[in-house]
C-alpha positions as CSV (number, residue, x, y, z in Angstrom):
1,X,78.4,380.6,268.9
2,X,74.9,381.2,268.8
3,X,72.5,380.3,271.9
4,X,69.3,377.6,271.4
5,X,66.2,378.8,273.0
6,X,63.9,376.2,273.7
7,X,60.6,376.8,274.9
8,X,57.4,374.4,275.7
9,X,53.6,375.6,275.4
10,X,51.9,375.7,278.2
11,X,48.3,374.6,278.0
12,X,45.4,376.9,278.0
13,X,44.1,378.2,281.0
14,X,40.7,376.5,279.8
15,X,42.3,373.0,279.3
16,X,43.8,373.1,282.6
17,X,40.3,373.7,284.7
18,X,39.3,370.7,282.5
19,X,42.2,368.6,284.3
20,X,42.0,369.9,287.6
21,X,38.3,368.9,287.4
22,X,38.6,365.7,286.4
23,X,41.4,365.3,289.0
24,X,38.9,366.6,291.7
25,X,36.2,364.1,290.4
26,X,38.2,360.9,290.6
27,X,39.7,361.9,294.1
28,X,35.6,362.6,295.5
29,X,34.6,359.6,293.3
30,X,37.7,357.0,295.2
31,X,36.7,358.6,298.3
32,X,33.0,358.1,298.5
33,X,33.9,354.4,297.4
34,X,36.5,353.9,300.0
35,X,33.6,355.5,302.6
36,X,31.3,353.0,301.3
37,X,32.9,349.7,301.0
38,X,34.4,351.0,304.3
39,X,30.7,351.4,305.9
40,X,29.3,348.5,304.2
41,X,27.6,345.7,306.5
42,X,28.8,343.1,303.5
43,X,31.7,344.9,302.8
44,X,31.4,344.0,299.9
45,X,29.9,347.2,296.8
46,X,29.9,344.7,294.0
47,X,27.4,341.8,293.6
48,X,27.7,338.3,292.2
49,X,24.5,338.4,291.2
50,X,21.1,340.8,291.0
51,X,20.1,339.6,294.5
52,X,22.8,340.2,297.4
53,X,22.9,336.7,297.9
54,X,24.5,337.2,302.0
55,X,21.7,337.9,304.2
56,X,22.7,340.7,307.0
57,X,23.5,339.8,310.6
58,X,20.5,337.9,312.0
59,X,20.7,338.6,315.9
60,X,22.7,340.9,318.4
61,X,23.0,339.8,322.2
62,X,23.8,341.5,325.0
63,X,27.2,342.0,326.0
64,X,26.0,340.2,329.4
65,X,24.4,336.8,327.5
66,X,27.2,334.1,326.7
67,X,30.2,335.7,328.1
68,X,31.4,332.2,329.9
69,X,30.2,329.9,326.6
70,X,32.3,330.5,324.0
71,X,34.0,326.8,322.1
72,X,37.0,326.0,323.1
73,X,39.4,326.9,319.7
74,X,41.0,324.3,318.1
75,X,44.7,324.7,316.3
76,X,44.3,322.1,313.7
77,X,43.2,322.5,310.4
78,X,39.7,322.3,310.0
79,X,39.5,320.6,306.9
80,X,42.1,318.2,305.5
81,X,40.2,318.1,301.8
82,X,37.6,320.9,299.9
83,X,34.5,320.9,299.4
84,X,33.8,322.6,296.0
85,X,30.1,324.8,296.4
86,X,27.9,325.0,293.5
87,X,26.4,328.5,292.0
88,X,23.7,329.1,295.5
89,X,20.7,329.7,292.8
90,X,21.1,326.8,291.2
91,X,21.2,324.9,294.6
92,X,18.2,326.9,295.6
93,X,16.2,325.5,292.7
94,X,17.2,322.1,292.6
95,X,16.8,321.2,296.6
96,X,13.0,323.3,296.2
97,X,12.3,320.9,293.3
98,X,13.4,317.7,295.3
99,X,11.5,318.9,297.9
100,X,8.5,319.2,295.9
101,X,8.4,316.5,294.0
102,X,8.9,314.5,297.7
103,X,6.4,311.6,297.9
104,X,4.4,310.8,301.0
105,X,4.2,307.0,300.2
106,X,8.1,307.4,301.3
107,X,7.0,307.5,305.0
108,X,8.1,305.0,306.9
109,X,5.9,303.3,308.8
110,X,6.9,302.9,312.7
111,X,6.3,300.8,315.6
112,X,4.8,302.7,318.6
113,X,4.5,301.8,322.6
114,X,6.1,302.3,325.5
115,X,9.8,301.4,326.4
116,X,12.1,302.7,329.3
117,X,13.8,304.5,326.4
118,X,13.3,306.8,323.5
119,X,14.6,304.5,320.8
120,X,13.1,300.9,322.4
121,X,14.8,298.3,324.1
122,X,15.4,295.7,321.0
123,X,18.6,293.6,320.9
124,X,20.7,294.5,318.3
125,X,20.0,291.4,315.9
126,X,16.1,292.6,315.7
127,X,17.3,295.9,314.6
128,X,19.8,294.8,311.8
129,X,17.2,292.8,310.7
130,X,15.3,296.0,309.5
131,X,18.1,297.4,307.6
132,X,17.7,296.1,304.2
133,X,14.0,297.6,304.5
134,X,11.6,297.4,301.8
135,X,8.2,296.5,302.4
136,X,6.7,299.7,303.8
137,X,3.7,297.9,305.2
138,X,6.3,296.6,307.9
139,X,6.3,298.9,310.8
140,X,10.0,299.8,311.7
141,X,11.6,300.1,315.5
142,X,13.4,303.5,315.3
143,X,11.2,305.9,318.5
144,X,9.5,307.4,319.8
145,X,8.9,304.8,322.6
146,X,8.6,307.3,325.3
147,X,6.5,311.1,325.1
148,X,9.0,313.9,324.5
149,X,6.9,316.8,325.5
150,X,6.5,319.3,322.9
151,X,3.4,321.6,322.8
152,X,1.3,320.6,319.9
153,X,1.7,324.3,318.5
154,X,5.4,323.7,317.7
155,X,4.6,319.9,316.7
156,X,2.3,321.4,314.0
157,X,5.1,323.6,312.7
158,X,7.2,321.4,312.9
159,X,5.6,318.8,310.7
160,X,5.5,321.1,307.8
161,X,9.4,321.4,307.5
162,X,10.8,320.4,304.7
163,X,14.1,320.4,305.4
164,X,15.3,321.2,309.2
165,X,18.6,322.5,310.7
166,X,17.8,321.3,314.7
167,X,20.5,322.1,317.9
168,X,19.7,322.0,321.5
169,X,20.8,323.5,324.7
170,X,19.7,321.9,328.2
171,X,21.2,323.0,331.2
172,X,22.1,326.4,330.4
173,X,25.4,324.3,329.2
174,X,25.7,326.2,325.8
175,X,24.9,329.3,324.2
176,X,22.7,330.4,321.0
177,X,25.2,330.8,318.0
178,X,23.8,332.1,315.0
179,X,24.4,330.9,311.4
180,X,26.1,333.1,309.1
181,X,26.9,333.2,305.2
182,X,23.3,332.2,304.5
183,X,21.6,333.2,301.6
184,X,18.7,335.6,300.8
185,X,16.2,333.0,300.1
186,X,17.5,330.2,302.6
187,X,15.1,331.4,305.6
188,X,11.9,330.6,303.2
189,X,13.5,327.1,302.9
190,X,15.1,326.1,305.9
191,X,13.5,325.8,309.2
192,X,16.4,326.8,312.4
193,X,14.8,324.9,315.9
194,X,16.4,324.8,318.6
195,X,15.7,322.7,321.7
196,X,16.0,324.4,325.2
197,X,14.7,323.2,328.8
198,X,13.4,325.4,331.5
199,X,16.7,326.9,332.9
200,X,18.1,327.5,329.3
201,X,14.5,329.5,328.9
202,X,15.2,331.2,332.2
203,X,18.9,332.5,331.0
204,X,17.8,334.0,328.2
205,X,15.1,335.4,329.9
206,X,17.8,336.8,332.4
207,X,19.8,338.1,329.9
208,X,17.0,339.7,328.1
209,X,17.5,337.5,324.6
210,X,13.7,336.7,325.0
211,X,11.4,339.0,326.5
212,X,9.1,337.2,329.0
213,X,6.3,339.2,327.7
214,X,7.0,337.8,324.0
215,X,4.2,335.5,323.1
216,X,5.0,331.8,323.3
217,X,6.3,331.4,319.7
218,X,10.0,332.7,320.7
219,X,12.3,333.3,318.0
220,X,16.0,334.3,318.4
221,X,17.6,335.2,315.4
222,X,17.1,332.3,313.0
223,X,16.2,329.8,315.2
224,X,12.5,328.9,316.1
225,X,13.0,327.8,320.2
226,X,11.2,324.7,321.3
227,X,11.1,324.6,325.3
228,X,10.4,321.1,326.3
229,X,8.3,321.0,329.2
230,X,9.7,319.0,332.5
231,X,8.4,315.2,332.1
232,X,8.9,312.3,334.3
233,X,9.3,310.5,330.7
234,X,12.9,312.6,330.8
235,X,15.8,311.9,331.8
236,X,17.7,313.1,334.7
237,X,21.1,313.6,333.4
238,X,19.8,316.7,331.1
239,X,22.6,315.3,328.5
240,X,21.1,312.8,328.2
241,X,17.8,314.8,327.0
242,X,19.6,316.8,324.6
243,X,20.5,314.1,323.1
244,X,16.7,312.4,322.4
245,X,15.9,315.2,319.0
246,X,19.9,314.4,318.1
247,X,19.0,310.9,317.5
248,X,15.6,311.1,316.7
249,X,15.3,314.4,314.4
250,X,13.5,311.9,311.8
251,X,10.6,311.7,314.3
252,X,10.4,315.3,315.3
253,X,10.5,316.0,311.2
254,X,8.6,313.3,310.2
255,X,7.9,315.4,306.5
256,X,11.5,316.8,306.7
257,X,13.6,315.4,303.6
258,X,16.4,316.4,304.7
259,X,18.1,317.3,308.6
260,X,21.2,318.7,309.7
261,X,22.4,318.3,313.6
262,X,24.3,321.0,314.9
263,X,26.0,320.8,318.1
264,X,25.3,324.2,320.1
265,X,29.1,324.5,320.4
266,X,29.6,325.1,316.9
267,X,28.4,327.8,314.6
268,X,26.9,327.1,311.3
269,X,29.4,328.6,308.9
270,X,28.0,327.6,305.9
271,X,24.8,328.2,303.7
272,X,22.7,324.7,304.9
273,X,21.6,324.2,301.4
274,X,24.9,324.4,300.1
275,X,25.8,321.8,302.5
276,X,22.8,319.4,301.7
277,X,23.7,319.8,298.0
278,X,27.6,319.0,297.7
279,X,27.4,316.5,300.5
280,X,24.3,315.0,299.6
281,X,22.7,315.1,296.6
282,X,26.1,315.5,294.1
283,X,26.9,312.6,295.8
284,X,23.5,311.0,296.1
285,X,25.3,309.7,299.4
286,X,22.6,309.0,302.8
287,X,24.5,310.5,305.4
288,X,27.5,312.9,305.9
289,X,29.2,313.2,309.0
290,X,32.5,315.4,310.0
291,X,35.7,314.3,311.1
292,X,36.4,315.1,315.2
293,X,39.0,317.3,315.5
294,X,40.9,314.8,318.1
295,X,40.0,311.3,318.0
296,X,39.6,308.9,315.7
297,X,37.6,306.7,317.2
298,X,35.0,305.8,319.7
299,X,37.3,304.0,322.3
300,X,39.7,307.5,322.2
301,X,36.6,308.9,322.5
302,X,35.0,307.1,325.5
303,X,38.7,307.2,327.2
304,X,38.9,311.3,327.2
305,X,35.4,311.8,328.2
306,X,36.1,309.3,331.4
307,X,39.3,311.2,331.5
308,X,37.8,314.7,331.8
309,X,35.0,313.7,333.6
310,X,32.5,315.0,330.7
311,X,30.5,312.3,331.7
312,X,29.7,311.1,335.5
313,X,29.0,307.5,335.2
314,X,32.6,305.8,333.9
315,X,31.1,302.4,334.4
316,X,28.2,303.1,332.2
317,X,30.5,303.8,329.2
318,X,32.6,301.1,329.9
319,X,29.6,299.0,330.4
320,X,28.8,300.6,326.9
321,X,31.7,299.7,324.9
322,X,31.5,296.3,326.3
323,X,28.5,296.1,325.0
324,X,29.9,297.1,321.4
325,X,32.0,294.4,321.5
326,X,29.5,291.8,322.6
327,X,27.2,292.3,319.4
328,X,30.0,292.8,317.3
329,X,30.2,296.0,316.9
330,X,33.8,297.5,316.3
331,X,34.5,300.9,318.3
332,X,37.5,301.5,316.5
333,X,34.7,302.0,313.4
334,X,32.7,304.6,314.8
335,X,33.2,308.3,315.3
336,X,30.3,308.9,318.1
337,X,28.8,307.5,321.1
338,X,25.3,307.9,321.7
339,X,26.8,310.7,324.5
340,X,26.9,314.1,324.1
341,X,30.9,314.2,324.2
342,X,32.1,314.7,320.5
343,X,32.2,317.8,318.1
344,X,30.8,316.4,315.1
345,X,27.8,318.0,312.8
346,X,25.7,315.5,311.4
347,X,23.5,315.6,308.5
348,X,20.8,313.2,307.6
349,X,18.4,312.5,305.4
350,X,15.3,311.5,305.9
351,X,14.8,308.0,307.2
Protein backbone atom coordinates (compact mmCIF):
# COMPACT_ATOMS: atom_id res chain seq x y z
CA UNK A 1 0.00 0.00 0.00
CA UNK A 2 1.05 3.28 -1.02
CA UNK A 3 1.45 6.33 1.63
CA UNK A 4 -0.80 9.82 1.13
CA UNK A 5 1.21 12.81 1.65
CA UNK A 6 -0.66 15.68 2.48
CA UNK A 7 0.66 19.01 2.75
CA UNK A 8 -0.86 22.65 3.38
CA UNK A 9 0.64 26.01 1.97
CA UNK A 10 1.90 28.19 4.20
CA UNK A 11 1.23 31.85 3.52
CA UNK A 12 3.81 34.11 2.20
CA UNK A 13 6.17 35.72 4.38
CA UNK A 14 4.58 39.12 2.92
CA UNK A 15 0.98 38.14 3.82
CA UNK A 16 1.85 37.28 7.24
CA UNK A 17 3.59 40.82 8.21
CA UNK A 18 0.19 42.08 6.79
CA UNK A 19 -1.62 39.92 9.63
CA UNK A 20 0.59 40.43 12.34
CA UNK A 21 0.16 44.15 11.64
CA UNK A 22 -3.22 44.36 11.65
CA UNK A 23 -3.16 42.17 14.80
CA UNK A 24 -0.84 44.81 16.44
CA UNK A 25 -3.19 47.71 15.21
CA UNK A 26 -6.41 46.45 16.70
CA UNK A 27 -4.64 45.36 20.09
CA UNK A 28 -2.93 49.46 20.34
CA UNK A 29 -6.33 50.65 18.85
CA UNK A 30 -8.68 48.46 21.98
CA UNK A 31 -5.98 49.61 24.29
CA UNK A 32 -5.91 53.36 23.70
CA UNK A 33 -9.88 53.04 23.96
CA UNK A 34 -9.87 51.04 27.08
CA UNK A 35 -7.24 53.99 28.41
CA UNK A 36 -9.63 56.41 27.36
CA UNK A 37 -13.09 55.49 28.38
CA UNK A 38 -11.09 54.39 31.43
CA UNK A 39 -9.72 58.10 31.98
CA UNK A 40 -12.75 59.74 30.89
CA UNK A 41 -14.41 62.32 33.42
CA UNK A 42 -17.99 61.20 31.56
CA UNK A 43 -16.90 57.93 31.10
CA UNK A 44 -18.57 57.90 28.55
CA UNK A 45 -16.32 58.17 24.44
CA UNK A 46 -19.48 58.16 22.45
CA UNK A 47 -22.06 61.08 22.37
CA UNK A 48 -25.80 61.24 22.09
CA UNK A 49 -25.52 64.16 20.41
CA UNK A 50 -22.88 66.97 18.77
CA UNK A 51 -22.79 68.72 22.20
CA UNK A 52 -21.78 66.54 25.32
CA UNK A 53 -24.88 67.20 26.77
CA UNK A 54 -23.43 66.23 30.78
CA UNK A 55 -21.69 69.23 32.04
CA UNK A 56 -18.30 68.14 34.14
CA UNK A 57 -18.21 68.24 37.96
CA UNK A 58 -19.12 71.74 39.12
CA UNK A 59 -17.34 72.03 42.58
CA UNK A 60 -14.69 70.10 44.83
CA UNK A 61 -14.55 70.62 48.66
CA UNK A 62 -12.19 70.01 51.02
CA UNK A 63 -11.91 66.84 52.61
CA UNK A 64 -12.38 68.88 56.00
CA UNK A 65 -15.96 70.85 54.76
CA UNK A 66 -19.14 68.50 55.43
CA UNK A 67 -17.68 65.51 56.93
CA UNK A 68 -20.52 65.37 59.79
CA UNK A 69 -23.51 66.44 57.10
CA UNK A 70 -24.06 63.86 54.96
CA UNK A 71 -28.35 62.60 54.58
CA UNK A 72 -29.23 60.06 56.39
CA UNK A 73 -29.76 56.98 53.44
CA UNK A 74 -32.93 55.62 53.08
CA UNK A 75 -33.61 51.69 52.06
CA UNK A 76 -36.80 52.10 50.23
CA UNK A 77 -37.23 52.57 46.80
CA UNK A 78 -37.07 55.87 45.68
CA UNK A 79 -39.56 55.84 43.27
CA UNK A 80 -42.67 53.56 43.14
CA UNK A 81 -43.58 54.78 39.30
CA UNK A 82 -41.20 56.46 36.19
CA UNK A 83 -40.91 59.36 35.02
CA UNK A 84 -40.25 59.15 31.18
CA UNK A 85 -37.58 62.37 30.13
CA UNK A 86 -37.98 63.87 26.94
CA UNK A 87 -34.92 64.41 24.26
CA UNK A 88 -32.89 67.52 26.69
CA UNK A 89 -32.78 69.84 23.38
CA UNK A 90 -36.04 69.78 22.76
CA UNK A 91 -36.76 70.56 26.52
CA UNK A 92 -34.16 73.26 26.25
CA UNK A 93 -36.08 74.93 23.48
CA UNK A 94 -39.52 74.65 24.51
CA UNK A 95 -39.08 75.88 28.36
CA UNK A 96 -36.66 79.05 26.57
CA UNK A 97 -39.74 79.72 24.40
CA UNK A 98 -42.34 79.62 27.34
CA UNK A 99 -40.09 81.71 28.99
CA UNK A 100 -39.97 84.16 26.44
CA UNK A 101 -43.09 84.51 25.31
CA UNK A 102 -43.96 85.00 29.45
CA UNK A 103 -46.30 88.08 29.90
CA UNK A 104 -45.85 90.69 32.55
CA UNK A 105 -49.56 91.49 32.79
CA UNK A 106 -49.48 87.82 34.58
CA UNK A 107 -48.03 89.46 37.74
CA UNK A 108 -49.99 89.24 40.48
CA UNK A 109 -50.68 92.08 42.26
CA UNK A 110 -50.08 91.85 46.20
CA UNK A 111 -51.02 93.35 49.36
CA UNK A 112 -48.08 94.88 51.38
CA UNK A 113 -47.69 96.00 55.24
CA UNK A 114 -46.60 94.96 58.24
CA UNK A 115 -47.63 91.72 60.10
CA UNK A 116 -45.85 89.70 62.96
CA UNK A 117 -45.30 87.18 60.21
CA UNK A 118 -43.96 86.75 56.69
CA UNK A 119 -47.14 85.45 55.12
CA UNK A 120 -49.84 87.94 57.23
CA UNK A 121 -52.03 87.02 59.90
CA UNK A 122 -55.40 86.46 57.87
CA UNK A 123 -57.89 83.79 59.02
CA UNK A 124 -58.18 81.11 56.78
CA UNK A 125 -61.71 81.96 55.21
CA UNK A 126 -60.12 85.49 53.90
CA UNK A 127 -57.43 83.49 52.18
CA UNK A 128 -59.67 80.83 50.41
CA UNK A 129 -61.53 83.50 49.39
CA UNK A 130 -58.69 84.58 46.96
CA UNK A 131 -58.30 81.25 45.46
CA UNK A 132 -60.57 81.24 42.48
CA UNK A 133 -58.54 84.59 41.52
CA UNK A 134 -59.15 86.51 38.51
CA UNK A 135 -59.37 90.10 38.63
CA UNK A 136 -55.72 91.12 38.67
CA UNK A 137 -56.62 94.67 39.89
CA UNK A 138 -57.35 92.85 43.26
CA UNK A 139 -54.32 92.86 45.37
CA UNK A 140 -53.71 89.30 46.78
CA UNK A 141 -52.45 88.33 50.60
CA UNK A 142 -49.55 85.88 49.95
CA UNK A 143 -46.05 88.04 51.81
CA UNK A 144 -43.99 89.69 52.20
CA UNK A 145 -45.54 91.19 55.42
CA UNK A 146 -42.27 91.53 57.20
CA UNK A 147 -38.48 92.73 55.49
CA UNK A 148 -36.31 89.69 54.74
CA UNK A 149 -33.03 91.26 54.45
CA UNK A 150 -31.45 90.78 51.21
CA UNK A 151 -28.81 93.22 49.87
CA UNK A 152 -30.36 95.03 46.96
CA UNK A 153 -27.41 93.59 44.67
CA UNK A 154 -28.73 90.03 44.98
CA UNK A 155 -32.49 91.45 44.88
CA UNK A 156 -31.60 92.83 41.37
CA UNK A 157 -30.30 89.54 40.22
CA UNK A 158 -32.60 87.98 41.50
CA UNK A 159 -35.47 89.63 39.70
CA UNK A 160 -34.21 88.76 36.44
CA UNK A 161 -34.52 84.88 36.86
CA UNK A 162 -36.54 83.27 34.85
CA UNK A 163 -36.74 80.19 36.20
CA UNK A 164 -34.97 79.54 39.86
CA UNK A 165 -33.79 76.34 41.69
CA UNK A 166 -33.55 77.99 45.50
CA UNK A 167 -32.19 75.83 48.92
CA UNK A 168 -31.12 77.17 52.10
CA UNK A 169 -28.90 76.39 54.98
CA UNK A 170 -29.15 78.38 58.43
CA UNK A 171 -27.36 77.28 61.28
CA UNK A 172 -24.55 75.54 59.78
CA UNK A 173 -27.40 72.54 59.97
CA UNK A 174 -26.67 71.40 56.38
CA UNK A 175 -24.08 71.25 53.81
CA UNK A 176 -23.71 72.59 50.06
CA UNK A 177 -24.64 69.55 47.75
CA UNK A 178 -24.10 70.18 44.19
CA UNK A 179 -26.43 69.24 41.30
CA UNK A 180 -25.30 66.68 38.90
CA UNK A 181 -26.49 65.24 35.41
CA UNK A 182 -27.16 68.79 34.22
CA UNK A 183 -26.89 69.78 30.89
CA UNK A 184 -24.45 71.96 28.83
CA UNK A 185 -26.82 74.74 28.33
CA UNK A 186 -28.84 74.47 31.76
CA UNK A 187 -26.48 77.06 33.73
CA UNK A 188 -27.53 79.91 30.95
CA UNK A 189 -31.10 79.06 31.95
CA UNK A 190 -31.42 78.19 35.36
CA UNK A 191 -30.40 80.36 38.23
CA UNK A 192 -28.94 77.95 41.55
CA UNK A 193 -29.48 80.39 44.99
CA UNK A 194 -28.91 79.33 47.96
CA UNK A 195 -29.78 81.00 51.24
CA UNK A 196 -27.18 80.97 54.12
CA UNK A 197 -27.06 83.07 57.57
CA UNK A 198 -23.96 84.41 59.22
CA UNK A 199 -22.54 81.09 60.85
CA UNK A 200 -23.34 79.02 57.58
CA UNK A 201 -21.05 81.98 55.86
CA UNK A 202 -18.54 81.58 58.69
CA UNK A 203 -18.23 77.59 58.03
CA UNK A 204 -17.47 77.86 54.70
CA UNK A 205 -15.26 80.43 55.30
CA UNK A 206 -13.55 78.02 57.93
CA UNK A 207 -13.43 75.45 55.66
CA UNK A 208 -12.09 77.46 52.92
CA UNK A 209 -15.24 76.85 50.33
CA UNK A 210 -15.32 80.74 50.06
CA UNK A 211 -12.44 82.80 50.38
CA UNK A 212 -12.98 85.79 52.70
CA UNK A 213 -11.17 87.87 50.32
CA UNK A 214 -13.70 86.79 47.36
CA UNK A 215 -15.81 89.86 46.52
CA UNK A 216 -19.35 89.83 47.87
CA UNK A 217 -20.92 88.02 44.88
CA UNK A 218 -19.92 84.35 46.35
CA UNK A 219 -20.51 81.50 44.14
CA UNK A 220 -19.96 77.89 45.08
CA UNK A 221 -20.20 75.62 42.35
CA UNK A 222 -23.65 76.25 40.86
CA UNK A 223 -25.24 77.97 43.40
CA UNK A 224 -25.29 81.86 43.61
CA UNK A 225 -25.10 82.28 47.85
CA UNK A 226 -27.48 84.89 49.30
CA UNK A 227 -26.31 85.70 53.03
CA UNK A 228 -29.19 87.15 54.79
CA UNK A 229 -28.14 89.76 57.05
CA UNK A 230 -29.22 89.40 61.02
CA UNK A 231 -32.73 91.30 61.42
CA UNK A 232 -34.87 91.74 64.31
CA UNK A 233 -37.69 91.06 61.58
CA UNK A 234 -36.21 87.25 61.85
CA UNK A 235 -36.96 84.78 63.66
CA UNK A 236 -35.19 83.17 66.49
CA UNK A 237 -35.55 79.54 65.85
CA UNK A 238 -33.21 79.81 62.58
CA UNK A 239 -35.64 76.96 61.10
CA UNK A 240 -37.96 78.85 61.18
CA UNK A 241 -35.95 81.44 58.78
CA UNK A 242 -35.08 78.88 56.44
CA UNK A 243 -38.21 78.25 55.99
CA UNK A 244 -39.46 82.11 54.87
CA UNK A 245 -37.72 81.85 50.82
CA UNK A 246 -39.35 77.94 51.02
CA UNK A 247 -42.72 79.36 51.23
CA UNK A 248 -42.27 82.49 49.68
CA UNK A 249 -39.78 81.77 46.57
CA UNK A 250 -42.78 83.50 44.41
CA UNK A 251 -41.74 86.79 46.17
CA UNK A 252 -38.03 86.46 46.07
CA UNK A 253 -38.60 85.49 42.12
CA UNK A 254 -41.20 87.69 41.41
CA UNK A 255 -40.26 87.33 37.29
CA UNK A 256 -39.40 83.59 37.83
CA UNK A 257 -41.98 81.33 35.80
CA UNK A 258 -41.10 78.64 37.19
CA UNK A 259 -39.23 77.53 40.97
CA UNK A 260 -38.02 74.41 42.34
CA UNK A 261 -37.33 74.01 46.36
CA UNK A 262 -34.68 71.84 47.26
CA UNK A 263 -34.14 70.84 50.69
CA UNK A 264 -30.27 71.12 51.46
CA UNK A 265 -30.37 67.46 52.48
CA UNK A 266 -30.97 66.24 49.16
CA UNK A 267 -28.90 66.54 46.02
CA UNK A 268 -30.45 67.50 42.77
CA UNK A 269 -30.05 64.42 40.66
CA UNK A 270 -31.70 65.46 37.84
CA UNK A 271 -31.41 68.06 34.96
CA UNK A 272 -34.07 70.93 36.58
CA UNK A 273 -35.43 71.54 33.12
CA UNK A 274 -36.09 68.11 32.63
CA UNK A 275 -37.88 68.09 35.78
CA UNK A 276 -40.06 71.37 34.95
CA UNK A 277 -40.94 69.75 31.57
CA UNK A 278 -42.24 66.14 32.40
CA UNK A 279 -43.77 67.27 35.69
CA UNK A 280 -45.01 70.42 34.49
CA UNK A 281 -45.59 71.40 31.36
CA UNK A 282 -46.46 67.63 29.66
CA UNK A 283 -48.80 67.70 32.17
CA UNK A 284 -49.73 71.31 32.14
CA UNK A 285 -50.18 70.46 36.04
CA UNK A 286 -49.45 73.77 38.80
CA UNK A 287 -47.53 72.14 41.26
CA UNK A 288 -45.48 68.78 41.68
CA UNK A 289 -44.57 67.63 44.90
CA UNK A 290 -42.63 64.23 45.98
CA UNK A 291 -43.73 61.48 47.99
CA UNK A 292 -41.84 61.43 51.82
CA UNK A 293 -40.00 58.50 52.08
CA UNK A 294 -41.87 57.63 55.57
CA UNK A 295 -45.05 59.16 56.29
CA UNK A 296 -47.96 59.58 54.69
CA UNK A 297 -49.32 62.25 56.19
CA UNK A 298 -49.05 65.29 58.20
CA UNK A 299 -50.28 63.91 61.69
CA UNK A 300 -47.35 60.90 61.12
CA UNK A 301 -45.48 63.67 60.41
CA UNK A 302 -46.00 66.12 63.32
CA UNK A 303 -45.94 62.81 65.73
CA UNK A 304 -42.11 61.74 64.60
CA UNK A 305 -40.85 65.26 64.66
CA UNK A 306 -42.32 65.61 68.45
CA UNK A 307 -40.93 62.14 68.76
CA UNK A 308 -37.39 62.98 67.76
CA UNK A 309 -37.36 66.16 69.11
CA UNK A 310 -36.63 67.80 65.43
CA UNK A 311 -38.59 70.46 66.70
CA UNK A 312 -38.45 72.15 70.42
CA UNK A 313 -41.89 73.44 70.96
CA UNK A 314 -44.40 70.07 71.03
CA UNK A 315 -47.22 72.25 72.02
CA UNK A 316 -46.78 74.56 69.15
CA UNK A 317 -47.39 71.69 66.71
CA UNK A 318 -50.00 70.35 68.56
CA UNK A 319 -51.44 73.69 68.89
CA UNK A 320 -50.84 73.60 65.02
CA UNK A 321 -52.72 70.62 63.98
CA UNK A 322 -55.52 71.72 66.20
CA UNK A 323 -55.69 74.44 64.39
CA UNK A 324 -56.02 72.25 61.10
CA UNK A 325 -58.83 70.76 62.37
CA UNK A 326 -60.58 73.86 63.50
CA UNK A 327 -60.81 75.47 59.85
CA UNK A 328 -61.29 72.25 58.37
CA UNK A 329 -58.43 71.46 57.23
CA UNK A 330 -57.76 67.52 57.01
CA UNK A 331 -53.97 66.49 58.16
CA UNK A 332 -54.46 63.18 56.93
CA UNK A 333 -54.52 65.25 53.28
CA UNK A 334 -51.34 66.91 53.47
CA UNK A 335 -47.81 65.80 53.01
CA UNK A 336 -45.99 68.94 54.84
CA UNK A 337 -46.21 71.18 57.68
CA UNK A 338 -45.10 74.62 57.36
CA UNK A 339 -41.82 73.11 59.60
CA UNK A 340 -38.70 72.29 58.32
CA UNK A 341 -39.19 68.42 59.27
CA UNK A 342 -39.95 66.54 55.88
CA UNK A 343 -37.82 65.38 52.89
CA UNK A 344 -39.91 66.55 50.10
CA UNK A 345 -38.67 68.68 46.88
CA UNK A 346 -41.17 70.95 45.76
CA UNK A 347 -41.66 72.61 42.57
CA UNK A 348 -43.83 75.53 41.73
CA UNK A 349 -44.76 77.55 39.32
CA UNK A 350 -45.11 80.88 39.39
CA UNK A 351 -47.97 82.27 41.45
Amino acid sequence: MGKFITTTLSPPLYARSKLLCFSLLYLFTTLSLFLYVSLSRNQCIFRYSPFDPIQPKLFSYPSSYGEHKYAIPTHRSSCSSPVFFSDYWTVLKEIQSILSHSSSQENLRYINGKSESFGGNFSTQRRFSYFNHSNIDVEVPCGFFRDFPVSNSDRVEMEKCGLVVASAIFNDHDKIRQPVGLGVKTLETVCFYMFIDDKTLNSLFHHNVILKNNPKDYRVGAWRIIKISKSKNLYLNPAMNGVIPKYLIHRLFPNSKFSIWVDAKIRLMIDPLLLIHSMLVVPEADMAISKHPFFVNTMEEAMATARWKKWGDVDGLRMQMETYCEHGLKPWSSHKLPYPTGNINKIFPKS
